[in-house]
N, C-alpha and C positions, 0 to 999 in steps of 0.2 A: 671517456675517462682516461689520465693520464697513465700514461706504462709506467708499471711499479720497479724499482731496482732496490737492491743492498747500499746500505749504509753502515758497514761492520757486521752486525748481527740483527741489527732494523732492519724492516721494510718500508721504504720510502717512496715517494712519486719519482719520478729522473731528475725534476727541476728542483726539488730541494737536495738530493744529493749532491749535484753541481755547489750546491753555493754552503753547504755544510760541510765538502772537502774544503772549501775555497777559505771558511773560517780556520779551518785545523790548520792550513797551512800559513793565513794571516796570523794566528796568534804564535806557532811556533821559530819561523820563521830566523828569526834574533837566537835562537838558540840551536837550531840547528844541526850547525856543524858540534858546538860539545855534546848534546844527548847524541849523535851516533854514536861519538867518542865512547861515552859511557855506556850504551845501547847494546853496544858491539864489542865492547873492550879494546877497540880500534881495529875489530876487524873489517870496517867497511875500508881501509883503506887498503888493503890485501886484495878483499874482491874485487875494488877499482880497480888497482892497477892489474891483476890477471885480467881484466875485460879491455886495458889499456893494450897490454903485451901481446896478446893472443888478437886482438881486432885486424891487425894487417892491413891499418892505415900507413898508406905512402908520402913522400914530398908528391906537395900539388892539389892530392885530393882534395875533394868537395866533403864534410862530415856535419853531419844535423845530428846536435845533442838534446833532444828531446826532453821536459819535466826535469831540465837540467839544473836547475834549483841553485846551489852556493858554488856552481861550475868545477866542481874538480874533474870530471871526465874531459871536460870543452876545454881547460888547463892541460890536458896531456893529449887531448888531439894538436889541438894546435903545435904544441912541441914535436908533433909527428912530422905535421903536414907541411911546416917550415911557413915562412913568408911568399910562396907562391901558390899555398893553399887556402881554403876557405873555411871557418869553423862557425857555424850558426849555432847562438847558447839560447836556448828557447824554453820557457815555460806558461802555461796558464794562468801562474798564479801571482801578481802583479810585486807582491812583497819580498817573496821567492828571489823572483827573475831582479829583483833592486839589491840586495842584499849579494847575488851570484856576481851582477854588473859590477857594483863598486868594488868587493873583492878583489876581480880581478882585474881593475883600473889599480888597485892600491900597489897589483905586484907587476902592475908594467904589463900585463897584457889583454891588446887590446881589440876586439871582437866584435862582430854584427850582435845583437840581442833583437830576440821578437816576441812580445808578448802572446804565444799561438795556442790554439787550440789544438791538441794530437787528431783530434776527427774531424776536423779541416785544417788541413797543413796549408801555410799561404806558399807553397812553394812550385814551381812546373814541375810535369813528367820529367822522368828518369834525370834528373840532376844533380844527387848526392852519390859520392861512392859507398858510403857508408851511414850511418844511423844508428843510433846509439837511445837507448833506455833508461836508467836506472832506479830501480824503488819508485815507479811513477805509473808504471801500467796497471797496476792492481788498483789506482782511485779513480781510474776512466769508468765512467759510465758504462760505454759502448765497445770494448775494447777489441771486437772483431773490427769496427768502424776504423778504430785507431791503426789497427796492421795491416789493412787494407790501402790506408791511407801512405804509411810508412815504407808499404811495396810501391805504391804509384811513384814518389819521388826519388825512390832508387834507379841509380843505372840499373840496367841488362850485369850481369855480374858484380849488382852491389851487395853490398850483404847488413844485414840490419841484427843487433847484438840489444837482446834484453838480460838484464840483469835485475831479479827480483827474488823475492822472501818466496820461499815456493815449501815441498810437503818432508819435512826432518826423517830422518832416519828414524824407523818405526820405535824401537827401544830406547831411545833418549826422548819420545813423545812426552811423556808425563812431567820429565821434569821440564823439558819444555815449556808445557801449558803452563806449570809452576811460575817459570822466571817471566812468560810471558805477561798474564792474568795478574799477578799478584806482585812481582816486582817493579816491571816498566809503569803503571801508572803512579806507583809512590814515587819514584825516580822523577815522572813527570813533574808531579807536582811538588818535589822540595827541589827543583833545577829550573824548569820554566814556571811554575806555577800554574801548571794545566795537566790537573792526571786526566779526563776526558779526552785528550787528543790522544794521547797515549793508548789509551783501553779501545780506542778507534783502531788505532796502529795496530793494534795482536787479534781484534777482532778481522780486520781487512785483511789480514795477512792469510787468517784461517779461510777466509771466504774467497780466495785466488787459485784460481786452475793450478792444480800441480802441474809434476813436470811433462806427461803425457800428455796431458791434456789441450794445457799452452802448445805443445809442438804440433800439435793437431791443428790448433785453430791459426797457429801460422801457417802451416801446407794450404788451410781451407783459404785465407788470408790471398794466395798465392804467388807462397813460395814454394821454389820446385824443390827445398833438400833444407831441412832443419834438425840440426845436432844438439847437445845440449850437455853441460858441464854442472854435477853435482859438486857444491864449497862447504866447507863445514858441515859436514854429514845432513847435505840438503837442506839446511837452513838459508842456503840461496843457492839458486840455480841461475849458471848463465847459458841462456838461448842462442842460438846462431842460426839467423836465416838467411839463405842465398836465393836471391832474384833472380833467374834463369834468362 
C-alpha cells in the first residue's frame, strides 16, 4: 500500500499530494506576487529582504534559490553575488518557475532556471555557498529528504536559510485562526478565483513543524548548528543552518 501523507488537513497517498500541490501552484501561479501583497499586507517583502540582509552572501558565491517561484530572493542574490557569481532560480512547479523566469528576463536579469525537484537536487556535492528556501518547504512531501538533500550540495561552511509560515505567538492564536480560516480563502476567491488553494494555504501552514521542531530535523538533516529568527510574532520563522 502506498505511504499516506497531508494534504492540508487530508490524508492523502504521497502520489496525489505531489500533483495536488502541483495544481495549487498551476492555478495560482498569475496571481501570485498580488495575493502576498494582500496576504501579508506586504509583509513578505520585509521577511525577504531580512533573509536577503542577514544570508551573508558574498561577490562570487555559488547560491541555490530553491521553490523559488516569482524569483525575488534569486533577484537579491544575485545583486549580492555580482557578475562572478552564480544564482540557480529553481522550482518544481513548471508555471511557478515560467512566471519567476520571464519576470526576471523583463527587469534585465538574467539567470540559470531548473525545473528541480528539492528531494533530488540535480546539483554535485558540496557546490553552493549558500541555499536558500522560502514558503516552499511546508508543501514537500518528504521534507527531511529535501534538507538532506540541501546539506549534500552545500559547501563545508555553507549555510542553508529557510524562511517559512511556522507557530504565532500563542495569544494572537485565535485571531489568527480567524484571519487565516475565514478571511484568506474569500480574498482567494474574489482575487484569483480560487478560495480552495487558499484554505490549503492556512491548512499547510498549521500542519508544518514549528520552530523547534524544523531546527531539529535540520541538525537530524546534518547540520552541525541551526539558529532561528522569530518575524511578526512568529508568523514566520527564519531558519539558518551551517554545514560543518
Amino acid at each position: 500500500m502506498e505511504q499516506q501523507t497531508h494534504f492540508g488537513f487530508k490524508t492523502v497517498a504521497e502520489s496525489e499530494k505531489a500533483r495536488k500541490v502541483a495544481e495549487v501552484f498551476h492555478s495560482v501561479a498569475g496571481k501570485y506576487d498580488l495575493m502576498n501583497d494582500l496576504m501579508s499586507a506586504g509583509m513578505h517583502r520585509l521577511w525577504k529582504q531580512f533573509t536577503l540582509s542577514t544570508g551573508g552572501a558574498r561577490r562570487g558565491d555559488r547560491v541555490l534559490d530553491i521553490a523559488g517561484g516569482t524569483g525575488d530572493l534569486a533577484r537579491g542574490w544575485a545583486k549580492r553575488v555580482g557578475p562572478t557569481g552564480e544564482v540557480w532560480l529553481t522550482d518544481i512547479n513548471s508555471s511557478m518557475l515560467t512566471v519567476g523566469r520571464d519576470r526576471l528576463l523583463d527587469e534585465g536579469v538574467i539567470l540559470p532556471v531548473s525545473l528541480a525537484d528539492a528531494e533530488k537536487l540535480p546539483f554535485p556535492d558540496n557546490y553552493f555557498n549558500l541555499v536558500s528556501v522560502a514558503f516552499g518547504l511546508r508543501n514537500m512531501t518528504h521534507k527531511d529528504q529535501a534538507l538532506r538533500e540541501m546539506c549534500r550540495v552545500l559547501k563545508p561552511g555553507g549555510k542553508l536559510l529557510v524562511l517559512e509560515f511556522s507557530k504565532v505567538w500563542k495569544p494572537l492564536s485565535p485571531f489568527y485562526d480567524f484571519y487565516s480560516f475565514k478571511a484568506l480563502p474569500v480574498m482567494g476567491k474574489l482575487v484569483a478565483n480560487d478560495a480552495d488553494s487558499y484554505q490549503y494555504l492556512a491548512e499547510s501552514i498549521r500542519m508544518h513543524p514549528d520552530q523547534e521542531t524544523l531546527k531539529q530535523m535540520m541538525l537530524d538533516a546534518g547540520f552541525g548548528h541551526v539558529d532561528y529568527f522569530n518575524l511578526s510574532a512568529g508568523v514566520v520563522a527564519l531558519h539558518k543552518g551551517f554545514k560543518l
